[in-house]
KEVEXZA-81638 format. One record per residue (C-alpha): residue in one letter; z, x, y. Coordinates in steps of 0.05 Angstrom, whole numbers, padded with zeros to 5 digits, always signed. Example, Ala and Ser with C-alpha at 12.3 -4.5 7.8 and 13.67 -1.06 7.14 Angstrom:
BEGIN
A+00156+00246-00090;S+00143+00273-00021;
! end
This chain:
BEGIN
X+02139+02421+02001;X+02202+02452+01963;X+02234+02415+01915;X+02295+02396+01956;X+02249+02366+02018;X+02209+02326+01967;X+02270+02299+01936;X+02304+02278+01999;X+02242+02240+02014;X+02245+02201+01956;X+02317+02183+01966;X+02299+02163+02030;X+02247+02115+02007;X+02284+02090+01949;X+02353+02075+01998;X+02300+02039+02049;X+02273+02004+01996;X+02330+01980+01972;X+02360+01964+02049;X+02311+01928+02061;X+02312+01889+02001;X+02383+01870+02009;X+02368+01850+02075;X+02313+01805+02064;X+02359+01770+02002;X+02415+01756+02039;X+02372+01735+02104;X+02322+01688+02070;X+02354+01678+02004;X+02284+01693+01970;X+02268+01737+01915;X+02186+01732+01932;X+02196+01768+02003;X+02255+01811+01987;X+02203+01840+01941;X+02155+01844+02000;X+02195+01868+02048;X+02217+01926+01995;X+02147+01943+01995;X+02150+01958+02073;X+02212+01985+02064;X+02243+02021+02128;X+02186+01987+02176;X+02221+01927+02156;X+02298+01954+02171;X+02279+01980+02235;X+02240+01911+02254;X+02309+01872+02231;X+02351+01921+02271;X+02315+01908+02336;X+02306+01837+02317;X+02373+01824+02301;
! end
């Protein structure tokens, strides 16, 4: 993979990471699963999109 794919993929990670994080905080107002639901990371934005 060039250099330019592999960073975009790890932006994308980090920025769903992150999403999802925020997400989870301001949902459940817990730091224990907006640490878990970082970990899953855009499986868990997509899930709260069609959720929600």
């Amino acid at each position: 993979m060039s250099d330019k794919k592999q960073n975009a993929v790890k932006t994308g990670i980090t920025f769903g990471s992150a999403l999802a994080m925020v997400i989870s905080y301001t949902t459940w107002k817990s730091v224990g699963w907006a640490i878990f639901h970082g970990l899953l990371s855009w499986v868990y934005v997509i899930y709260f999109i069609l959720r929600y």
